[in-house]
C-alpha positions in Angstrom: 0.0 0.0 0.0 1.8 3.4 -1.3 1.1 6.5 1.3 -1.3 9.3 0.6 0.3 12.0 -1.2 0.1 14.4 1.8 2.6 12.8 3.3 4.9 14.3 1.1 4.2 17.8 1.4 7.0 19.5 2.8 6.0 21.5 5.7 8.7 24.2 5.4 7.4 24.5 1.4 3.7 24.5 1.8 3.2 27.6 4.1 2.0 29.9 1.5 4.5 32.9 1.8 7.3 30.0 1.3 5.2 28.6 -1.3 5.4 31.6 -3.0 8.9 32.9 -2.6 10.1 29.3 -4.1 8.0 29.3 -6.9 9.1 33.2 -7.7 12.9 32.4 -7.5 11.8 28.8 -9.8 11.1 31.0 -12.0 13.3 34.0 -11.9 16.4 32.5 -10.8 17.2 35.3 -8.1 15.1 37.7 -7.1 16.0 41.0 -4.5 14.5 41.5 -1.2 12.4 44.7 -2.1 11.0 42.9 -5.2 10.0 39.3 -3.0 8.5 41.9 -0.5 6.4 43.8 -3.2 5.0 41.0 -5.2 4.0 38.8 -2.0 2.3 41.7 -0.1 4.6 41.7 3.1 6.0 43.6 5.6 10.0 43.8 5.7 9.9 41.9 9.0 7.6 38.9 7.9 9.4 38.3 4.6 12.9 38.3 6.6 11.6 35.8 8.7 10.1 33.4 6.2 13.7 33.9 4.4 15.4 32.6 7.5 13.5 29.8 7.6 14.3 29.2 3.9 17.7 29.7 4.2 17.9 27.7 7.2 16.3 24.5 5.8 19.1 25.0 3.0 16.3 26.2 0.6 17.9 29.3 -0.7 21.0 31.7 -0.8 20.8 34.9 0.2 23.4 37.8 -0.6 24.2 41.1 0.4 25.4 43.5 -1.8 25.4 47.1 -2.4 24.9 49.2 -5.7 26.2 52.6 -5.2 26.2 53.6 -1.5 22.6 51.3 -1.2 22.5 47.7 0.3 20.3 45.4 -1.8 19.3 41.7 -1.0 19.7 39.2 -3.2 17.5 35.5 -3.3 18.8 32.6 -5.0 16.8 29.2 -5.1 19.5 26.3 -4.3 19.5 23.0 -5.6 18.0 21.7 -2.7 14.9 24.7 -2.8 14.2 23.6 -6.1 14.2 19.3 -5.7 11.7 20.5 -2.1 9.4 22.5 -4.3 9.4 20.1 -7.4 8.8 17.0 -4.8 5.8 19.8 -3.1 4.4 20.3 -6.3 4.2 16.9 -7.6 2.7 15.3 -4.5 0.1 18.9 -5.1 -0.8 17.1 -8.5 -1.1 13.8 -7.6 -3.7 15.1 -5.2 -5.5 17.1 -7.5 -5.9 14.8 -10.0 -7.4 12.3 -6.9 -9.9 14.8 -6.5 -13.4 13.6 -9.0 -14.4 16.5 -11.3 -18.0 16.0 -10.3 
């Protein structure tokens, strides 16, 4: 008997704001702090702490630079951020396509 899909959601993935920040850096490759913080809706403080979690779990990289005399945060996806949210995204499908139409 194979488990139910849900079992392998990853828990630091599927909070929404994580969610969210993966699938942006997925796509974009890197993405800065100001930007992540704009398109999700957030307040400076909350988006810091949901990176830290990220970054933490080994999820992404996050770099400090500046660009004339203003600091700038950069977000990279690692290799391990994007195998969590791949592996989060295909157990998502598999129960989607569980659920009947009707």
């Amino acid at each position: 008997m194979s488990s139910h899909p849900v079992t392998q959601l990853d828990d630091t993935v599927h909070q929404r704001v994580r969610l969210g920040i993966l699938t942006i850096l997925a796509t974009a490759g890197r993405a800065d702090f100001t930007y992540l913080r704009d398109t999700l809706e957030l307040t400076d403080g909350n988006l810091g702490r949901h990176l830290d979690v990220l970054y933490d779990a080994g999820y992404v990289e996050i770099t400090k630079t500046f660009e004339g005399r203003r600091p700038r945060t950069w977000v990279t996806i690692t290799k391990g951020g994007r195998t969590a949210l791949t592996g989060h995204i295909a157990a998502l499908r598999q129960m989607i396509d569980a659920v009947p139409d009707k």
